[in-house]
C-alpha positions in Angstrom: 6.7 61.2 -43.2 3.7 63.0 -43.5 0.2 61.2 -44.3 -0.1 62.0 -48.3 4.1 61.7 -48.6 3.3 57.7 -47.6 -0.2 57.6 -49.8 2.8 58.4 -52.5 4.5 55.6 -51.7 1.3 52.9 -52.1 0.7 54.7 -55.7 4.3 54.6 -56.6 4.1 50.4 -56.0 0.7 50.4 -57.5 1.6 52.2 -60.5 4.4 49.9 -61.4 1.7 47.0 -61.1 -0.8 49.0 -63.0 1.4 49.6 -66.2 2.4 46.2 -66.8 -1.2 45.7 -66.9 -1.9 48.6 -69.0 -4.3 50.1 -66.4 -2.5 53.8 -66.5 -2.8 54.4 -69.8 -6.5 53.5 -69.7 -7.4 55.9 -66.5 -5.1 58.7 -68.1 -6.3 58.6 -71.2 -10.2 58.5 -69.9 -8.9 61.8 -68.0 -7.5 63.4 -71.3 -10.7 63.1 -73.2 -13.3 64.0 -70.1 -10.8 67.3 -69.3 -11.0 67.7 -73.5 -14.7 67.8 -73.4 -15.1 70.1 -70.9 -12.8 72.9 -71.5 -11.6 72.0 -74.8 -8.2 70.4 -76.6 -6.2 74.0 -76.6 -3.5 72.6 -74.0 -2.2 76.3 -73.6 -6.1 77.6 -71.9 -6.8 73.9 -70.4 -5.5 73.8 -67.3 -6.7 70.3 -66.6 -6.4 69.5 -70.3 -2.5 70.2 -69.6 -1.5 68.5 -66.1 -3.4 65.2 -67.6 -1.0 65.5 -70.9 2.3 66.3 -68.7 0.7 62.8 -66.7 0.5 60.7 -69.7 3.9 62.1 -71.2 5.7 61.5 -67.7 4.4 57.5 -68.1 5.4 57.4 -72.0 2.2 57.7 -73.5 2.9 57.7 -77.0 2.0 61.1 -78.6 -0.7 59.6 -80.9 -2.5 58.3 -77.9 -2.7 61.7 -76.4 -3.7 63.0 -79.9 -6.2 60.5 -80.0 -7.8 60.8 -76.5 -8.2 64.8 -76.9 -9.9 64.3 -80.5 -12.3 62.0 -79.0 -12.8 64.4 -75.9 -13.5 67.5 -78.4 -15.8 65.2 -80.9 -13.6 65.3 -83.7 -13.3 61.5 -83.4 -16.0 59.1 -82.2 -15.6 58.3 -78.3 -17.1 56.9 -75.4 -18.9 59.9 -72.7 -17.8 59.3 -69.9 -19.6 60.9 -66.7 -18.1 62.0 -64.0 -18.9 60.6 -60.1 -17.8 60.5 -56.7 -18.3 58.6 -53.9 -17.2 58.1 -50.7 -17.3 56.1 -47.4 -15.3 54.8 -44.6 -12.7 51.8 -44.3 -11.2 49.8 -41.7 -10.8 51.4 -38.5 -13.3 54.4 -39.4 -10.5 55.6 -42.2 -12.0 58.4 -44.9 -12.2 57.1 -48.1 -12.7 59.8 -51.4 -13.2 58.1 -55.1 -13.4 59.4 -57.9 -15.1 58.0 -61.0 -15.0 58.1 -64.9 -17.5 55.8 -66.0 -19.6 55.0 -69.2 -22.0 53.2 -67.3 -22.8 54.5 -63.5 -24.9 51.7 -62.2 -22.0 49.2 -62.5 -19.3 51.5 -61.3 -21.3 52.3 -58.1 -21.8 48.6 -57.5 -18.8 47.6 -58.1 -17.3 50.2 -56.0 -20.0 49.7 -53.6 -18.8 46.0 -53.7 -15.2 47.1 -53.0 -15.9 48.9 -49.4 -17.8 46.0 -48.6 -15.1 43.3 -49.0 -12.9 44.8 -46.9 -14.6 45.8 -44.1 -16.0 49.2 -45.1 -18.9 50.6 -46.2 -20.2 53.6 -48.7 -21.8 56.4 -47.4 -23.8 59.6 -48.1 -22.3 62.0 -50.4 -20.6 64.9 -48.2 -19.8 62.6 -45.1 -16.4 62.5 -45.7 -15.3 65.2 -48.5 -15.0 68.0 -46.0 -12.2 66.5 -44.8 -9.9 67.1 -47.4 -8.7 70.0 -49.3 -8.3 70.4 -52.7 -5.0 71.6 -53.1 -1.4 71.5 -55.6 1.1 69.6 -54.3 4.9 68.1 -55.3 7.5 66.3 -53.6 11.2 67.3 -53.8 14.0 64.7 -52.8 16.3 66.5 -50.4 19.3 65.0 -52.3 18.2 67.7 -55.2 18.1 71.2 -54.2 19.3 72.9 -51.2 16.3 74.4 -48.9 17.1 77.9 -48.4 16.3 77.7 -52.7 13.6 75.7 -52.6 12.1 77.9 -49.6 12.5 81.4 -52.1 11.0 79.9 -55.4 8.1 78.2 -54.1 6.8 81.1 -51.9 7.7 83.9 -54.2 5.6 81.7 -56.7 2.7 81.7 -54.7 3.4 78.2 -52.6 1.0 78.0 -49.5 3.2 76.4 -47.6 6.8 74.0 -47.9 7.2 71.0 -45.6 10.2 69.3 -44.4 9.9 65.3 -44.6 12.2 62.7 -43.6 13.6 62.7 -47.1 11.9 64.6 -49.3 10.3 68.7 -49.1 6.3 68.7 -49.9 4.8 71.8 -51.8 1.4 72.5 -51.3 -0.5 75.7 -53.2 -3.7 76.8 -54.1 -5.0 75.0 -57.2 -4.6 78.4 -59.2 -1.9 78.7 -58.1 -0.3 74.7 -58.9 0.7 76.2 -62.5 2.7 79.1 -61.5 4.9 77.4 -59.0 5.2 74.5 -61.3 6.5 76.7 -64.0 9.2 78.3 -61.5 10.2 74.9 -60.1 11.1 74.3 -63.5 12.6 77.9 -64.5 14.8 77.1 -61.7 15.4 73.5 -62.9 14.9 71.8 -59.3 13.4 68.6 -60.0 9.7 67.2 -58.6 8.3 64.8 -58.2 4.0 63.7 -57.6 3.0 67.3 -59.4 -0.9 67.2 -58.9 -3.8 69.0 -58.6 -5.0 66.0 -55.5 -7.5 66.3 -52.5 -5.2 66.5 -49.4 -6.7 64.9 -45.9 -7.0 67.8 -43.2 -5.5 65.3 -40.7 -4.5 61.4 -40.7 -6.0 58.5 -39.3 -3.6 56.4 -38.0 -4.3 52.2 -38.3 -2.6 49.3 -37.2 -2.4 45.7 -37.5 -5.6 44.0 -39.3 -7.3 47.4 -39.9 -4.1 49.0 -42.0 -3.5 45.6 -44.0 -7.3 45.4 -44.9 -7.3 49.4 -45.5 -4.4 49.0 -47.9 -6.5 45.9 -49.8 -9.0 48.1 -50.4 -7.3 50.9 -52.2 -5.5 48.2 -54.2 -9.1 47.2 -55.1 -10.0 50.6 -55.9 -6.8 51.3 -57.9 -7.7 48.0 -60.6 -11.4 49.1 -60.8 -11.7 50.3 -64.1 -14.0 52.7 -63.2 -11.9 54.5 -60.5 -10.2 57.2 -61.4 -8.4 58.4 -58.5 -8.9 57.6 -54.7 -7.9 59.5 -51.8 -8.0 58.4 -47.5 -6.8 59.9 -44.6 -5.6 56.6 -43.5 -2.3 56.6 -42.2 -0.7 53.0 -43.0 2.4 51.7 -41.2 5.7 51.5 -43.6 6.4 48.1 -42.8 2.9 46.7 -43.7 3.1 49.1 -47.1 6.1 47.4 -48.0 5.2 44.2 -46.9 2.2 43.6 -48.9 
């Protein structure tokens, strides 16, 4: 299971936690209005306007919400600005850590994420010392159980893919971010179901941890994840399934 394909995993059992709590709706519907703002509410020639509504619809967002967050983000309703931050630094064991931030008030986001690193043994650097080692790319995962590979192999390349990866259980697509539309489209022209279809910031290569280091690493991006003023968070940090699902 590669590196990102786990990461999956830890958002899939923080996102169940998170709704209960209301959390998702708040960070998607901070990401409708920003990606509003900035390119404006046409869905159709908003790229990032349309992957953050596909987000919200996938978690049942009801459509007045999403109505709502892209008036607010073009000014036709009153709305909090939000500004746009990121931050990184290293966890446990010397693990990368990427975060991104929608915040209407930066001074207590940075200390509060500042706060975050240095609970669990981390610490926030410089801007730059660890975002070279990701890539920005598009990426989904496809259970094996629901499309045959020679199939999957033929529409994601001739769609542009970059590359298709077996897993244990599961094929990953990565693409160029231009190109994360396209292939999306023919994934579903060809009706082969995906799942985790984002625009995300893929490590270069993993950082494996054990023991102490991965259940203190894992802490952390729980931390991350409940900040309000987190909006996404990438590592490299490879964690160990059992401690995932123990914890």
């Amino acid at each position: 299971m590669s590196g990102h394909n786990k990461w999956s995993s830890i958002k899939h059992r923080k996102g169940a936690q998170d709704a209960k709590r209301g959390k998702i709706f708040t960070k998607l519907i901070k990401e409708i209005t920003v990606a509003a703002r900035t390119a404006g509410g046409d869905i159709d020639a908003n790229p990032r306007l349309r992957a953050a509504v596909a987000a919200a619809k996938a978690e049942n967002m009801p459509k007045d919400n999403i109505e709502r967050a892209i008036k607010k983000g073009t000014g036709e309703l009153e709305g909090v600005n939000y500004e746009e931050n990121s931050y990184e630094g290293y966890g446990p064991g010397g693990a990368a850590i990427l975060v991104e931030s929608l915040t209407d008030n930066k001074n207590r986001a940075v200390a509060d994420i500042r706060h975050i690193f240095n609970k669990y043994g981390g610490n926030m650097g410089e801007n730059g010392c660890v975002a070279w080692m990701f890539d920005k790319k598009g990426y989904f995962n496809v259970e094996k159980s629901g499309v045959e590979e020679e199939q999957l192999m033929e529409v994601a390349l001739e769609a542009g893919a970059e590359d298709v990866r077996e897993e244990e259980d599961s094929f990953e697509i990565i693409t160029e971010p231009d190109d994360f539309e396209t292939v999306k489209e023919a994934l579903e022209a060809a009706k082969i179901p995906f799942s985790d279809a984002e625009v995300t910031m893929l490590p270069q290569n993993m950082s494996a941890l054990e023991g102490k280091d991965a259940e203190r690493m894992l802490k952390l991006m729980d931390a991350m994840d409940d900040c309000d003023d987190v909006q996404k968070v990438y590592t490299n940090a490879d964690i160990p399934d059992e401690i995932i699902n123990a914890l």
